[in-house]
Each structure stands twice: as C-alpha cells, then as structure tokens.
C-alpha positions in Angstrom: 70.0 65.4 105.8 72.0 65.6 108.9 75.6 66.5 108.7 77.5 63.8 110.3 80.6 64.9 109.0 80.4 62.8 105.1 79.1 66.2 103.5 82.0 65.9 101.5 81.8 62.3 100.6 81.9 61.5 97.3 78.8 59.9 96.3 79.9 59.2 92.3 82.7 57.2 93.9 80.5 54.9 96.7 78.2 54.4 93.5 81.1 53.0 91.2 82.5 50.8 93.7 78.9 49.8 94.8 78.2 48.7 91.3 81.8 46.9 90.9 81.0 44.8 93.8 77.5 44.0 91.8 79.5 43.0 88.9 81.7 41.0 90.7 78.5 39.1 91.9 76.9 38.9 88.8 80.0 37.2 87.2 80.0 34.6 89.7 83.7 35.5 91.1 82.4 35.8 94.6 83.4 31.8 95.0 86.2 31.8 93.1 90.1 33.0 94.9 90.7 36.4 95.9 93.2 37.1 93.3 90.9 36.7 90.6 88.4 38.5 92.1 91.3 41.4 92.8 91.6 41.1 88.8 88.3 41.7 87.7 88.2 44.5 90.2 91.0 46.2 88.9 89.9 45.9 85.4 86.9 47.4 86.1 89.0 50.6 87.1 89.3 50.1 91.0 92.5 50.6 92.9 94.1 47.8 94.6 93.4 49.9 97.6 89.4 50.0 97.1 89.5 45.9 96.0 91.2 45.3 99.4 88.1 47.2 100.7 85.5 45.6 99.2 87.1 42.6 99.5 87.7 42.5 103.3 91.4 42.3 103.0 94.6 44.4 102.7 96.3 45.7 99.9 99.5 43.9 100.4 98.0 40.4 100.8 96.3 40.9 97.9 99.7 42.4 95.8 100.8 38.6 97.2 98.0 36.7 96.0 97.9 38.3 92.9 101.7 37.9 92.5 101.3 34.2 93.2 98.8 33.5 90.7 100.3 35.0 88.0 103.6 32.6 88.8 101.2 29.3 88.9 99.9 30.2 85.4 103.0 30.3 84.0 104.3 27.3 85.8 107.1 28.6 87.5 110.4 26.9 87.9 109.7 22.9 87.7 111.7 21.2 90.9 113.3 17.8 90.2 114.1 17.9 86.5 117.7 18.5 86.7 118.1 15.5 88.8 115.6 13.2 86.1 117.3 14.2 83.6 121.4 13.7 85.6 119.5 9.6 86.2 119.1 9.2 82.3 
C-alpha cells in the first residue's frame, strides 16, 4: 500500500466511528434532530468532536443544540404566568 502519509492512522478508531454512524442508521436517528442524534453518538462512546464530524457540523453548534434540547424537555421557564395569575 502506498504511503500517502496516513501510515500512522489509526484504523481501530475509523472502524469504531464507521460502525457508530451504522448504528445511528440502523436506529433510524438519521431523520430525527441533530441533538439527538449528538446523544446517541456520545453514548456510544464518541467525542463531541468526532459526532460534529460525522455529523457534518461543529462542535459548538452542536454543545448549543444539545444544550437547548435538554431545556425544552424540562420546560423551561413558562412566560406569562405571573401576569395570569396578577388578572385573577
């Protein structure tokens, strides 16, 4: 095999991430948001770094996507309440 300067490349790492992009198609997360997708990624024992890579994106949008998801599960801070309840 030629050298074209990858000798040291480590092939037990482009393997792993190879087969955690398979994963992520065979659980049917390639439609679903990015965050999720950066999820299942990292549970699988990727770096945000490599997610943002096999993900076509960058580490700090997904850090942003992620962070937003995780406040619209829990609901966040509900606007208009304290005024509902002033009316009452």
């Amino acid at each position: 095999m030629p050298d074209g300067g990858n000798a040291d490349r480590d092939w037990q790492a482009v393997i792993g991430r190879s087969l955690a992009f398979l994963c992520l198609a065979q659980a049917d997360l390639r439609d679903k948001g990015l965050a999720e997708q950066t999820l299942f990624l990292e549970s699988l024992g990727l770096t945000r770094k490599e997610a943002a890579g096999l993900l076509n994106s960058t580490p700090e949008s997904l850090t942003e996507l992620v962070s937003k998801s995780k406040k619209k599960k829990k609901g966040g801070a509900k606007r208009g309440t304290a005024k509902k309840k002033a009316n009452k």
